[in-house]
Backbone atoms as SQL, in Angstrom:
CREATE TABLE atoms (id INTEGER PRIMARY KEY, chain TEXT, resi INTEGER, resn TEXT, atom TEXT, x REAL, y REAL, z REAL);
INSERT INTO atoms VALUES
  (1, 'A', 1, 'UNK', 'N', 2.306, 17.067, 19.204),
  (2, 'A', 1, 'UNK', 'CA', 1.570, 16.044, 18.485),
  (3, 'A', 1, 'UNK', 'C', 2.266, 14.707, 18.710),
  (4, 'A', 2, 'UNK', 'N', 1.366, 13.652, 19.435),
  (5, 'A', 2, 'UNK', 'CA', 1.749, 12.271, 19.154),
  (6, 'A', 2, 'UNK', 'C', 2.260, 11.478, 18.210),
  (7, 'A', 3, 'UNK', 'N', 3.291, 10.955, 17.722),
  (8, 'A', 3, 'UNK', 'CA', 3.542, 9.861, 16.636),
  (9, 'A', 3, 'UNK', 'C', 2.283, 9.883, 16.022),
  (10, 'A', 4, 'UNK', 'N', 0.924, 8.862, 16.896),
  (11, 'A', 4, 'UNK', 'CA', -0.189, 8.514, 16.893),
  (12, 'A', 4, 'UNK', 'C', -0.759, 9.469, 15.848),
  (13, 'A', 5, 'UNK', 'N', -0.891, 10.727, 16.292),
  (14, 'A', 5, 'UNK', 'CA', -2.037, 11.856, 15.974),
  (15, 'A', 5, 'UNK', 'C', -1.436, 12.518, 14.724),
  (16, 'A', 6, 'UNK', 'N', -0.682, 11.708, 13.854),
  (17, 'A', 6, 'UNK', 'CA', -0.330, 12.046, 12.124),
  (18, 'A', 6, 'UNK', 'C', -1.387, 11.133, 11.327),
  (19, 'A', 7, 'UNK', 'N', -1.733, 10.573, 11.444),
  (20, 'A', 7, 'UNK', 'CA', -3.083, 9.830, 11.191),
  (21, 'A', 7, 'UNK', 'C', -4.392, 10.757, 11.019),
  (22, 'A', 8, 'UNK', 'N', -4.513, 11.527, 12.001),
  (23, 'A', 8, 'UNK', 'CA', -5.746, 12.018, 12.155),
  (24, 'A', 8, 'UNK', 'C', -5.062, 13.563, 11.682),
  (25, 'A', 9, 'UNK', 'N', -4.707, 13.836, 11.382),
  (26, 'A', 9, 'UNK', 'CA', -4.161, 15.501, 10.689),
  (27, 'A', 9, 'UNK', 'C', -4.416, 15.549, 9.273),
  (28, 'A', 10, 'UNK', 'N', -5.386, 16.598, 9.313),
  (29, 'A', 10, 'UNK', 'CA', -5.330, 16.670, 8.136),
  (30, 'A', 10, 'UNK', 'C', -4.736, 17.969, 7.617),
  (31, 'A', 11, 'UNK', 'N', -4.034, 17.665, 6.191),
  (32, 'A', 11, 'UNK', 'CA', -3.075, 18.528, 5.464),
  (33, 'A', 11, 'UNK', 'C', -3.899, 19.243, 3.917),
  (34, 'A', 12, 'UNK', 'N', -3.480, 20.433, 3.673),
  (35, 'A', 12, 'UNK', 'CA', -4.138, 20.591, 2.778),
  (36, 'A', 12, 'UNK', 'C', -3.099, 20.469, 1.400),
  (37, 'A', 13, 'UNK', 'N', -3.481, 20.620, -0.031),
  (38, 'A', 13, 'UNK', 'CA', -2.170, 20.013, -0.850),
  (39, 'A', 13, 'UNK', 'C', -1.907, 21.191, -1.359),
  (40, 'A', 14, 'UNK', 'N', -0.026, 21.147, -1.216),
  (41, 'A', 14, 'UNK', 'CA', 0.357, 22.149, -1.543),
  (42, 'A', 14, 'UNK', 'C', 1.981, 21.923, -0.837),
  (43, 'A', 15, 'UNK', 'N', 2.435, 23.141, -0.358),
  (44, 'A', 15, 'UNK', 'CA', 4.303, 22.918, 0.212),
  (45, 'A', 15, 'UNK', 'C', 3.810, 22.425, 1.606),
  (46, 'A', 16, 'UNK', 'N', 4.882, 21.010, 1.914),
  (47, 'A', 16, 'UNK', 'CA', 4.876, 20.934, 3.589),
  (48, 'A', 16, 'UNK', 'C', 5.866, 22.211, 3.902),
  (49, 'A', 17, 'UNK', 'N', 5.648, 22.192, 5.503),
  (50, 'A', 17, 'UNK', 'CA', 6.195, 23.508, 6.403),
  (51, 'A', 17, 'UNK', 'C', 7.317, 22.964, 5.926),
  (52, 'A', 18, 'UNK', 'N', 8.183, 21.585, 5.660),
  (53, 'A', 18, 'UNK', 'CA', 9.283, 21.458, 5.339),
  (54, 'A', 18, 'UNK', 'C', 9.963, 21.576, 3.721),
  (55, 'A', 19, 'UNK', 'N', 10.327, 22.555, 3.947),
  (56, 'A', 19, 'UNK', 'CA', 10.877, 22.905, 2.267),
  (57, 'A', 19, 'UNK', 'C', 10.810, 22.125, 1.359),
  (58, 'A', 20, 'UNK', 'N', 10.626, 22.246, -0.020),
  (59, 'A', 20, 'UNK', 'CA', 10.964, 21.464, -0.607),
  (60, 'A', 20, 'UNK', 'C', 9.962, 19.521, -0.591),
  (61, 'A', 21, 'UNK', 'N', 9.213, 20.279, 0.208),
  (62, 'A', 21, 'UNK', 'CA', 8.542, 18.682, 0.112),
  (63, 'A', 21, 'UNK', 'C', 7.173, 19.134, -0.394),
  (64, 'A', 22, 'UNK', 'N', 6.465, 18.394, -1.443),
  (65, 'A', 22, 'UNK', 'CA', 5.230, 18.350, -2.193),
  (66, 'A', 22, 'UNK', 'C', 4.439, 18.066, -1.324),
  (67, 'A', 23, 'UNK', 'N', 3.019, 18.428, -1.201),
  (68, 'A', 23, 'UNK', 'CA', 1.793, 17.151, -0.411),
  (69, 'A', 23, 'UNK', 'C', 1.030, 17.231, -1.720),
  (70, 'A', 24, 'UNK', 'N', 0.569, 15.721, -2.013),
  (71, 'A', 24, 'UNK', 'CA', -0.439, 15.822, -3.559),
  (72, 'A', 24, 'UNK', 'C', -1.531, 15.098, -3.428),
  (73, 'A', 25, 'UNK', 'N', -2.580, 15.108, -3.722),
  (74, 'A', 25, 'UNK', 'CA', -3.834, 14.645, -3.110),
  (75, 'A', 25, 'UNK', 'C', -4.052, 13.112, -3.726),
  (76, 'A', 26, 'UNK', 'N', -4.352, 12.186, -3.352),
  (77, 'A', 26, 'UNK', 'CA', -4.294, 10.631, -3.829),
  (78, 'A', 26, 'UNK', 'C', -6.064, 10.085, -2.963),
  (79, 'A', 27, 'UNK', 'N', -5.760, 8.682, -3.499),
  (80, 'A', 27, 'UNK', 'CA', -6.440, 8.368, -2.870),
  (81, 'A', 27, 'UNK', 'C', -6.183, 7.090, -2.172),
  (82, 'A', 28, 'UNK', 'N', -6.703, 6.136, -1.318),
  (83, 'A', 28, 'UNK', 'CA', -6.627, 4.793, -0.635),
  (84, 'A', 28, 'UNK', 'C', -6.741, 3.856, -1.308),
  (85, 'A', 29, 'UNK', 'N', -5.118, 2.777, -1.071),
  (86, 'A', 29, 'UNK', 'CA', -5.351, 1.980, -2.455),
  (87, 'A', 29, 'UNK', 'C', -5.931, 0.868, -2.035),
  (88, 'A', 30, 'UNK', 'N', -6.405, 0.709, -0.412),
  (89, 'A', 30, 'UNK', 'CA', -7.474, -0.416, 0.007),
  (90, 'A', 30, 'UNK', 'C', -8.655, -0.846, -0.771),
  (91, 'A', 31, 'UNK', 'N', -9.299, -1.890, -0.833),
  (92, 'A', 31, 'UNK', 'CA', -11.060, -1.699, -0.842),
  (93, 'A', 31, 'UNK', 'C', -11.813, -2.044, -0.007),
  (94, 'A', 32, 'UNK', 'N', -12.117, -1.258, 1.241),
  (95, 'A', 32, 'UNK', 'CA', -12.827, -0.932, 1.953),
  (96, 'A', 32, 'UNK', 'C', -13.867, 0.207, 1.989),
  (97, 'A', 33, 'UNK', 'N', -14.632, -0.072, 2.703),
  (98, 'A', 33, 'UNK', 'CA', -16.165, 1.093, 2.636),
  (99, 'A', 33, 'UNK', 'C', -15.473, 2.338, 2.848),
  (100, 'A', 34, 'UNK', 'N', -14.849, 3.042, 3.237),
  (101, 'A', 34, 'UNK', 'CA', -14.770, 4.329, 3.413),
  (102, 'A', 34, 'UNK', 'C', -14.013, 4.885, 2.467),
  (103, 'A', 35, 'UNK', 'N', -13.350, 4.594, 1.537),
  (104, 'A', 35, 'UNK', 'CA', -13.049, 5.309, 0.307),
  (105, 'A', 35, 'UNK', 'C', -12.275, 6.385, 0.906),
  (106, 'A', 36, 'UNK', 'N', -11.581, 6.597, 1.551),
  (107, 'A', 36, 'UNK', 'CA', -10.436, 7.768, 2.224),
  (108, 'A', 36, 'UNK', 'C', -9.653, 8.277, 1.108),
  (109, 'A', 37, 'UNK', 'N', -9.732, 9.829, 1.522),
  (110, 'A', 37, 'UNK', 'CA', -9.482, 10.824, 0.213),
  (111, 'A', 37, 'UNK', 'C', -7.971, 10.590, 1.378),
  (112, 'A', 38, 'UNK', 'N', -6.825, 11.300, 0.421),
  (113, 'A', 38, 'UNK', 'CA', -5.276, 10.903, 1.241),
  (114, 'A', 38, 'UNK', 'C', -4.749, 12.142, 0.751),
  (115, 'A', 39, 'UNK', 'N', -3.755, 12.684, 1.543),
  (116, 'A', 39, 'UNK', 'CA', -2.827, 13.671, 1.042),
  (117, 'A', 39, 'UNK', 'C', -1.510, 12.932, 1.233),
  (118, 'A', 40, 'UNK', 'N', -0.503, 13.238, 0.583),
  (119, 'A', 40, 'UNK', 'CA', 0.968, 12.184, 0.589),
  (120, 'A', 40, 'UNK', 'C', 1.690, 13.603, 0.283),
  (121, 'A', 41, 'UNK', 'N', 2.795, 13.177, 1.089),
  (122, 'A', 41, 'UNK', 'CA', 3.997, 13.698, 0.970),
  (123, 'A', 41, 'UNK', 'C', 4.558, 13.754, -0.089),
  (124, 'A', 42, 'UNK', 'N', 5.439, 14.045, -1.215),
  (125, 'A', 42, 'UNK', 'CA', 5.927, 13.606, -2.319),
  (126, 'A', 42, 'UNK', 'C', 7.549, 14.231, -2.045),
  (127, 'A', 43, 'UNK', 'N', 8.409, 13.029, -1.578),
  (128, 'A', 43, 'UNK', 'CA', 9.707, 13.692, -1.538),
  (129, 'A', 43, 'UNK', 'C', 10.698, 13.855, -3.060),
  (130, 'A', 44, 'UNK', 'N', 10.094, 12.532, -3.797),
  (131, 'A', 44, 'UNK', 'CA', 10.523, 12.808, -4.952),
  (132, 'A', 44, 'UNK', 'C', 9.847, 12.059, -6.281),
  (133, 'A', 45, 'UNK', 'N', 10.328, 11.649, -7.561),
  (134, 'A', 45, 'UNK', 'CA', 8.962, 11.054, -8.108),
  (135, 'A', 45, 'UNK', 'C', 8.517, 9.659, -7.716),
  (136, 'A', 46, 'UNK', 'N', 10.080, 8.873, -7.298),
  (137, 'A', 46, 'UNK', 'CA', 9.332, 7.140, -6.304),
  (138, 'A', 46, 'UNK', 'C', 9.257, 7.254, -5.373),
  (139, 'A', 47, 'UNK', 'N', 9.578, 8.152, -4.748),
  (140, 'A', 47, 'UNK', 'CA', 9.621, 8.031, -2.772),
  (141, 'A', 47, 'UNK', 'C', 7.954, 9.297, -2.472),
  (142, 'A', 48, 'UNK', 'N', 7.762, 8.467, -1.258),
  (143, 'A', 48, 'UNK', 'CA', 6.901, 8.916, -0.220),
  (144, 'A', 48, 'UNK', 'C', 6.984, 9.318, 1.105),
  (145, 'A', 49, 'UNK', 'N', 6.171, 10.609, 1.205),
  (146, 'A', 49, 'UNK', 'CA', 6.620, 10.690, 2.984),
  (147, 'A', 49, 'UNK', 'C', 5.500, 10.315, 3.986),
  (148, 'A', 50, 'UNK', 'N', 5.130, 11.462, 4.444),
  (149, 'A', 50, 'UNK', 'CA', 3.639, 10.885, 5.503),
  (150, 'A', 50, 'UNK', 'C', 2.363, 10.600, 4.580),
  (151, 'A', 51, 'UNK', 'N', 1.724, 9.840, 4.888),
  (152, 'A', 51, 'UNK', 'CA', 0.197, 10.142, 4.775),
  (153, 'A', 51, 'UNK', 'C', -1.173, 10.288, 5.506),
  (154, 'A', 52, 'UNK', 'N', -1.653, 11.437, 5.160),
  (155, 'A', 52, 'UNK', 'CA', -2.529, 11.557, 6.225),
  (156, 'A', 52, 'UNK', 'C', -3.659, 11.764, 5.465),
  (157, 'A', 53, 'UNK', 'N', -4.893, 11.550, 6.001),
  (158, 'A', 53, 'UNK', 'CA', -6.255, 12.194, 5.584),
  (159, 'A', 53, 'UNK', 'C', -6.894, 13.646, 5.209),
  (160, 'A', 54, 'UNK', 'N', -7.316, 13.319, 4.382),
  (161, 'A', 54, 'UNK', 'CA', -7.890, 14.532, 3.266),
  (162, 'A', 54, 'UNK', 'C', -8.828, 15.295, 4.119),
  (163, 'A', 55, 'UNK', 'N', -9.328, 16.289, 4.366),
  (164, 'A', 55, 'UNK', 'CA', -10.799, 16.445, 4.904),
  (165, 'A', 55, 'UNK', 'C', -11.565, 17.020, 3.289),
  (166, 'A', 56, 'UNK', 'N', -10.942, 16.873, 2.522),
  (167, 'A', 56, 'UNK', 'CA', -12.088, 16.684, 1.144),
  (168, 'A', 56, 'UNK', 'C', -13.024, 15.659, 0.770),
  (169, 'A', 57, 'UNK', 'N', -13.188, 14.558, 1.765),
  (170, 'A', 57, 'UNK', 'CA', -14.021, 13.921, 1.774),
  (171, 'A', 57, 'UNK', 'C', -14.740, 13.565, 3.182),
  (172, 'A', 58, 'UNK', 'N', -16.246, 14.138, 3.156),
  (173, 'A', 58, 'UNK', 'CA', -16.491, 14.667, 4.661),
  (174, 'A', 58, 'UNK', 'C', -17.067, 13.091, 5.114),
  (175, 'A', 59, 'UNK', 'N', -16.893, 11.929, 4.337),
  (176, 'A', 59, 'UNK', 'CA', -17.384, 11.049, 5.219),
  (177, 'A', 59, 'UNK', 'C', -16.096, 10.514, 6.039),
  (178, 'A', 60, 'UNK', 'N', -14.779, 10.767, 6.125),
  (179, 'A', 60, 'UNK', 'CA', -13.892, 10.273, 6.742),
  (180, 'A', 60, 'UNK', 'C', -13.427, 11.684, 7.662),
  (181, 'A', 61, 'UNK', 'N', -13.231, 12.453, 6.779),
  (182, 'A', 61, 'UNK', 'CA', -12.931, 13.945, 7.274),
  (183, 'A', 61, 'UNK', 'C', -11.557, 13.705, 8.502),
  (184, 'A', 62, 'UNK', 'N', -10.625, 13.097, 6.961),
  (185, 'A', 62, 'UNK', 'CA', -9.363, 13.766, 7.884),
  (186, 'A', 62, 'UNK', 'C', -8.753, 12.308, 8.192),
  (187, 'A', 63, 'UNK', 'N', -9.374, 11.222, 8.662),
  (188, 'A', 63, 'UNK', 'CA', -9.259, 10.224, 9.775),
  (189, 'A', 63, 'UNK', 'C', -8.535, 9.320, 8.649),
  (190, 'A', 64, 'UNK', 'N', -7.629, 8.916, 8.696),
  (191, 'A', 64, 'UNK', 'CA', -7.411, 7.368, 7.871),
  (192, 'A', 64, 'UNK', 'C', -6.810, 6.247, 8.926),
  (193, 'A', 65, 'UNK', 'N', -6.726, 5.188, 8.757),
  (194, 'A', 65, 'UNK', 'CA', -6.671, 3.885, 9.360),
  (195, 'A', 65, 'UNK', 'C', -5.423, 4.097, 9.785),
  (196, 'A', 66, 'UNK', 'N', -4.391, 3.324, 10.950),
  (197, 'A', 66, 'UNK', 'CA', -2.922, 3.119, 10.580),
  (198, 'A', 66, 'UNK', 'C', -2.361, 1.937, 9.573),
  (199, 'A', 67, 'UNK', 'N', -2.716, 1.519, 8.721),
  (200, 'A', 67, 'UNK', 'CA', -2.547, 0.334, 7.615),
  (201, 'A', 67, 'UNK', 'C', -2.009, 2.124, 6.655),
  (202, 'A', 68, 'UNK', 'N', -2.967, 2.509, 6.136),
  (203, 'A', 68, 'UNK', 'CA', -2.547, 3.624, 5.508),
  (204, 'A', 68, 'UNK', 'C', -1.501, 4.704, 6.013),
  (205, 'A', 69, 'UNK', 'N', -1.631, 4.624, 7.141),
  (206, 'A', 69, 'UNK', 'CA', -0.825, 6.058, 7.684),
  (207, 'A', 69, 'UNK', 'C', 0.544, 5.839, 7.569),
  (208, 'A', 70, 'UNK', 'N', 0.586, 4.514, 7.759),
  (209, 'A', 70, 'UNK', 'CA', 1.993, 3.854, 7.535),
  (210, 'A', 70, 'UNK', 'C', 2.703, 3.050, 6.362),
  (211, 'A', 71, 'UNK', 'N', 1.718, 4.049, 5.596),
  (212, 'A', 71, 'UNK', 'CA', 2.093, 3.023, 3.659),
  (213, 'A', 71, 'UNK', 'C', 3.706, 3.682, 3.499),
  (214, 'A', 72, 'UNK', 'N', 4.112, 4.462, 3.563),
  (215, 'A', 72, 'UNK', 'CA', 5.162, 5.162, 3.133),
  (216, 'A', 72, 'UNK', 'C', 6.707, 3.743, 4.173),
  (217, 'A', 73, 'UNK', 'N', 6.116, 3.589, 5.014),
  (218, 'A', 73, 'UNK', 'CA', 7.149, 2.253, 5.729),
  (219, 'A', 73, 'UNK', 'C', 7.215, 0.900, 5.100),
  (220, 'A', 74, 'UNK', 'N', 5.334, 1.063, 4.816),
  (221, 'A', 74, 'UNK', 'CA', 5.438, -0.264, 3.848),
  (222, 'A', 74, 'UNK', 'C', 6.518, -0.449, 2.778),
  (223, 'A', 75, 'UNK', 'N', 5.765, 0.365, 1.934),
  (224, 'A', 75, 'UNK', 'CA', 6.496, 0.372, 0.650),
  (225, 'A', 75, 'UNK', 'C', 8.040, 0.624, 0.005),
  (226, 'A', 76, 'UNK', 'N', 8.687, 1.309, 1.001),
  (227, 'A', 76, 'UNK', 'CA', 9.923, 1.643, 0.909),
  (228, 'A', 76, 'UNK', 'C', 10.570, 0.689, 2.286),
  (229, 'A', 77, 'UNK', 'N', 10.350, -0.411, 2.622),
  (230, 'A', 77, 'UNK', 'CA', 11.140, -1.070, 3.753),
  (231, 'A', 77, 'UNK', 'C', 12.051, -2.129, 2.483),
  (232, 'A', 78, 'UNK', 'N', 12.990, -2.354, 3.012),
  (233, 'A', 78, 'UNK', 'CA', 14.234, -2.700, 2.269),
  (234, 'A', 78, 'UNK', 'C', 13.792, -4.306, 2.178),
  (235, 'A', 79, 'UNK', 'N', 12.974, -5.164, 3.076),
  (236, 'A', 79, 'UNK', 'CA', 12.621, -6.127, 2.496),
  (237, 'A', 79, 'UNK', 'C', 11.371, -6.893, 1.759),
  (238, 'A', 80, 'UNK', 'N', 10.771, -5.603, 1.416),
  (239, 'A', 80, 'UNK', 'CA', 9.707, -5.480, 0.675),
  (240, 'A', 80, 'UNK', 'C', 10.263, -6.476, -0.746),
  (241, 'A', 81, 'UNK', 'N', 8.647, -7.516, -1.301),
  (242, 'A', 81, 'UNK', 'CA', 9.328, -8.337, -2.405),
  (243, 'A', 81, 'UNK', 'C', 8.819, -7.449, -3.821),
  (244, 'A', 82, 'UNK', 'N', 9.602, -7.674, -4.362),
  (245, 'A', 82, 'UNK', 'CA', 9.318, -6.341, -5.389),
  (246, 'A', 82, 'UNK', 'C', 9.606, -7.925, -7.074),
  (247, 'A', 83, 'UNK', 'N', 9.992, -8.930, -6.711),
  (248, 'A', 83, 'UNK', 'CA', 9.709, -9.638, -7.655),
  (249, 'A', 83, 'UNK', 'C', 8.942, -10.992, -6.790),
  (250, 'A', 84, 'UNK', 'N', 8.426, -11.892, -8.229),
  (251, 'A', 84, 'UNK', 'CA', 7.497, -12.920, -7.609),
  (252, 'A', 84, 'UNK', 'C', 8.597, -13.894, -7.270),
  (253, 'A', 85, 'UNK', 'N', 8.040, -14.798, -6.177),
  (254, 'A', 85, 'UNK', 'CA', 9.110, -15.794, -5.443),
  (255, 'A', 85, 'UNK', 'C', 8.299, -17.255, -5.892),
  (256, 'A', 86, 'UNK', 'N', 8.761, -18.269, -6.072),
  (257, 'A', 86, 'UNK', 'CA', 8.073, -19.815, -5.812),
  (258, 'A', 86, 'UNK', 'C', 8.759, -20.380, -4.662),
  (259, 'A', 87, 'UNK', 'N', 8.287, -21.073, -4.187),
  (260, 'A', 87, 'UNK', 'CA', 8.406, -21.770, -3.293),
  (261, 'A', 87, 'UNK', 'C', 9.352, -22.653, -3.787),
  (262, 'A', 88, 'UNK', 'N', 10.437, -23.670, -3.568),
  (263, 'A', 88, 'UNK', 'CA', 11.271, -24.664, -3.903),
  (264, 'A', 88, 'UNK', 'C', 11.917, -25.313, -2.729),
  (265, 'A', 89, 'UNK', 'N', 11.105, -25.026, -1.230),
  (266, 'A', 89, 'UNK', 'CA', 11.525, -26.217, -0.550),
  (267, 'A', 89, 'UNK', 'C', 10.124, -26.401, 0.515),
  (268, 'A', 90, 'UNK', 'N', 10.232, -27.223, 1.184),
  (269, 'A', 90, 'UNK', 'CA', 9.060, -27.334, 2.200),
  (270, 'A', 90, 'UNK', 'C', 8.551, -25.756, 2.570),
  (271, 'A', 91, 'UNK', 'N', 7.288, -26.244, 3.123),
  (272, 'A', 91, 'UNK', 'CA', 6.797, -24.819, 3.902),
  (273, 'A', 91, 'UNK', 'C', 7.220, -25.005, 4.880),
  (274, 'A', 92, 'UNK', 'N', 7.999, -23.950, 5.045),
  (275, 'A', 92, 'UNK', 'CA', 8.417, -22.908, 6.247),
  (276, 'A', 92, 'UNK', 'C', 9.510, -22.854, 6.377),
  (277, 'A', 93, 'UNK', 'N', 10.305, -23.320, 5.429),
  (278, 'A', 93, 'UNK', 'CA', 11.343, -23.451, 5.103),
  (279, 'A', 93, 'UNK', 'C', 12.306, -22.233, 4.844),
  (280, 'A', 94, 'UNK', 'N', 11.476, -21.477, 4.286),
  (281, 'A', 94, 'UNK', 'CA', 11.913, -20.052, 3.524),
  (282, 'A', 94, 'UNK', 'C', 13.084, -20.072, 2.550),
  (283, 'A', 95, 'UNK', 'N', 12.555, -21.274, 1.221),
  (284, 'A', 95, 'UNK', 'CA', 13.761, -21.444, 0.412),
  (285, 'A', 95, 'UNK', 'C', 12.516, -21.229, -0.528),
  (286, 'A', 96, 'UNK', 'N', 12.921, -20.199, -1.050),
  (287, 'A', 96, 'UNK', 'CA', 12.268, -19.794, -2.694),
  (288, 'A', 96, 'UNK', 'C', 13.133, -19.479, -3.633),
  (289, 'A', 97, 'UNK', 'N', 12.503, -19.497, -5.058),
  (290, 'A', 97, 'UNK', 'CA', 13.417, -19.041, -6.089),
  (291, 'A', 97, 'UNK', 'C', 12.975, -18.104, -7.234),
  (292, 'A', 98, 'UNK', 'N', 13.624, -17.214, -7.467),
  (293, 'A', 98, 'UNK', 'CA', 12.300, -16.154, -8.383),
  (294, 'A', 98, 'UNK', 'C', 12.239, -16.413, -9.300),
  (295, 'A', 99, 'UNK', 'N', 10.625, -15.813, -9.906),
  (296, 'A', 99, 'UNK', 'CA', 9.943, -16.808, -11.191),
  (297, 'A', 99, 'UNK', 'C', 9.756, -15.386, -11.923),
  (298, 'A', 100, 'UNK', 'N', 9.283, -15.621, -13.571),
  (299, 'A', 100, 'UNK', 'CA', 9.305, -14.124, -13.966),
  (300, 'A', 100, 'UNK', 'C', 7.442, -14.005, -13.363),
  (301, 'A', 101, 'UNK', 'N', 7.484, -12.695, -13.872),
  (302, 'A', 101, 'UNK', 'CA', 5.739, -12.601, -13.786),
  (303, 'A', 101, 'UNK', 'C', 4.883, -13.159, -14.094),
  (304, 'A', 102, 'UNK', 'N', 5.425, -13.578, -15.820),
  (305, 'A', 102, 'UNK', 'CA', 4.301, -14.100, -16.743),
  (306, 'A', 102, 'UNK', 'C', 4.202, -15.655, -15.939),
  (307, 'A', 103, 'UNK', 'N', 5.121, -15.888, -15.470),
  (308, 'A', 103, 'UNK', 'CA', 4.943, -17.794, -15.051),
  (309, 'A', 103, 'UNK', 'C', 4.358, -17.597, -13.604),
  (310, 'A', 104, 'UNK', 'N', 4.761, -16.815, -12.834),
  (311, 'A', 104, 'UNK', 'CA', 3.713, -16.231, -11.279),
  (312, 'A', 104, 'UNK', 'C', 2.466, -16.057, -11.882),
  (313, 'A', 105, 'UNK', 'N', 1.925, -15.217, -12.410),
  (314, 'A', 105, 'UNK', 'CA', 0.223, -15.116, -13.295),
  (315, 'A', 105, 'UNK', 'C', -0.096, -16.375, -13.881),
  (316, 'A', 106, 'UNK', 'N', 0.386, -17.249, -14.536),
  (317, 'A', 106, 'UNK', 'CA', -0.234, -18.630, -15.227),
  (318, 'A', 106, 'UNK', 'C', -0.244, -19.409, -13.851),
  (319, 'A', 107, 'UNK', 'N', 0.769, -19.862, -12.815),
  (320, 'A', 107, 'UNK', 'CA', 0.496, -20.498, -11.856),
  (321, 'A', 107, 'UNK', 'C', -0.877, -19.782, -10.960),
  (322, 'A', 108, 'UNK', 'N', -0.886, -18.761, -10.753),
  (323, 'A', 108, 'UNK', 'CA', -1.570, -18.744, -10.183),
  (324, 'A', 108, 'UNK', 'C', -3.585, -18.804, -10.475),
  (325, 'A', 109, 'UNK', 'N', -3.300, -18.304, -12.189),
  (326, 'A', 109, 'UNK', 'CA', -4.768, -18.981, -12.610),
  (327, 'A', 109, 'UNK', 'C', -4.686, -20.154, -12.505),
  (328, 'A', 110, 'UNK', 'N', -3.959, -20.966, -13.004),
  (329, 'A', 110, 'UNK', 'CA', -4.330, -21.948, -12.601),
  (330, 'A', 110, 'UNK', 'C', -4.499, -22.675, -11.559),
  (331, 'A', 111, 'UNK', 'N', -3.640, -22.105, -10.732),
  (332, 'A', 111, 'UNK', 'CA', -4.510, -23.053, -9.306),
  (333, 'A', 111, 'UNK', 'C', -5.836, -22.069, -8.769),
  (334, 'A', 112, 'UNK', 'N', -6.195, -20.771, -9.349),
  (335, 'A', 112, 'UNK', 'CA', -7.555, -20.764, -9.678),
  (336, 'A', 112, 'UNK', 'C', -8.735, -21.802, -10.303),
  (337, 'A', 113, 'UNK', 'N', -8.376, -22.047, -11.452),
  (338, 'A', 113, 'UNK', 'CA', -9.332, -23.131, -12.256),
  (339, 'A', 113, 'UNK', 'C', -9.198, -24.139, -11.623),
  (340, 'A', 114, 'UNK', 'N', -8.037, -24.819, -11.121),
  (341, 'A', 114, 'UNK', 'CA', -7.993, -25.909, -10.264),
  (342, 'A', 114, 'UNK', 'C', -9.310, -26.278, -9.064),
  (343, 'A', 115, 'UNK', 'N', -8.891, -24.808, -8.662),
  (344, 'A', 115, 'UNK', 'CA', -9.707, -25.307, -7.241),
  (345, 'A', 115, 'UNK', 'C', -11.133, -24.995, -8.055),
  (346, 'A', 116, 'UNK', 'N', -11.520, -24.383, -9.100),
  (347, 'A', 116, 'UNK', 'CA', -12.537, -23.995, -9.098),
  (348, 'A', 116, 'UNK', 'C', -13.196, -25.374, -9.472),
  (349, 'A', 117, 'UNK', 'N', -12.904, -26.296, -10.202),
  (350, 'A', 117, 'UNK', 'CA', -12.855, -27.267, -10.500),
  (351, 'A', 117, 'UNK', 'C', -13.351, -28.148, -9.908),
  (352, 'A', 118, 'UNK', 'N', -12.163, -28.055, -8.515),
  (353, 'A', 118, 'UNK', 'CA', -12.678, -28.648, -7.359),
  (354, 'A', 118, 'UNK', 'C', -13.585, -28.831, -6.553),
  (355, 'A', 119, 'UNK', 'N', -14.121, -27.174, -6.035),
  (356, 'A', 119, 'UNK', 'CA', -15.038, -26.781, -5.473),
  (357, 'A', 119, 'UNK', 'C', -16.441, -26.109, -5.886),
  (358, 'A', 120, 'UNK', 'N', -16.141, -25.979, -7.398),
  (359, 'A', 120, 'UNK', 'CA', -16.896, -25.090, -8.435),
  (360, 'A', 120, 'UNK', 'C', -16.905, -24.080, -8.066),
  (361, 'A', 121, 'UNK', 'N', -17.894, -22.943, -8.710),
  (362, 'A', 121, 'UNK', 'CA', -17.366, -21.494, -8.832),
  (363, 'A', 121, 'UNK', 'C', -18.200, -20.602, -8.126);
């Protein structure tokens, strides 16, 4: 089997061939038309291993995108931002400074209403 062709495998949920590892049935946290049923690895209760396509849902049957196949790299890559950043020097600068949530969510409605303002709604 290709790197490639873990994408298109589908697993049923239950023990991987590798000990000790869960597969638990999920679903695609995209929103796109195909609604892809997912089976995931579960190495432990925060970590993830492969994901591949369900064939419990026969309009994908099996197939998921590589955006998905490769969530488990996403999400666990070491420079993933896991708090909100502001900006505090020019763009492109890459000088930010972290803000809590609640002040990331008010900035950002508001430069919602802003533009809506602007452009109306």
């Amino acid at each position: 089997m290709s790197p490639d062709d873990h994408a298109h495998a589908p697993v049923r949920a239950g023990r991987s061939a590798e000990e000790g590892i869960k597969t638990v049935p999920s679903v695609c946290p995209h929103d796109c038309t195909s609604t892809c049923a997912l089976e995931v690895e579960r190495l432990s209760p925060t970590r993830i291993g492969r994901v591949r396509g369900s064939m419990r849902n026969d309009y994908t049957a099996g197939v998921i995108c590589e955006k998905v196949a490769r969530y488990a790299e996403r999400i666990h890559h070491p420079d993933r931002l896991m708090k909100p950043l502001r900006r505090v020097g020019p763009k492109g600068s890459r000088q930010f400074a972290e803000i809590s949530w609640a002040d990331a969510l008010d900035i950002t409605a508001e430069q919602f209403i802003a533009k809506a303002r602007q452009h109306g709604s």
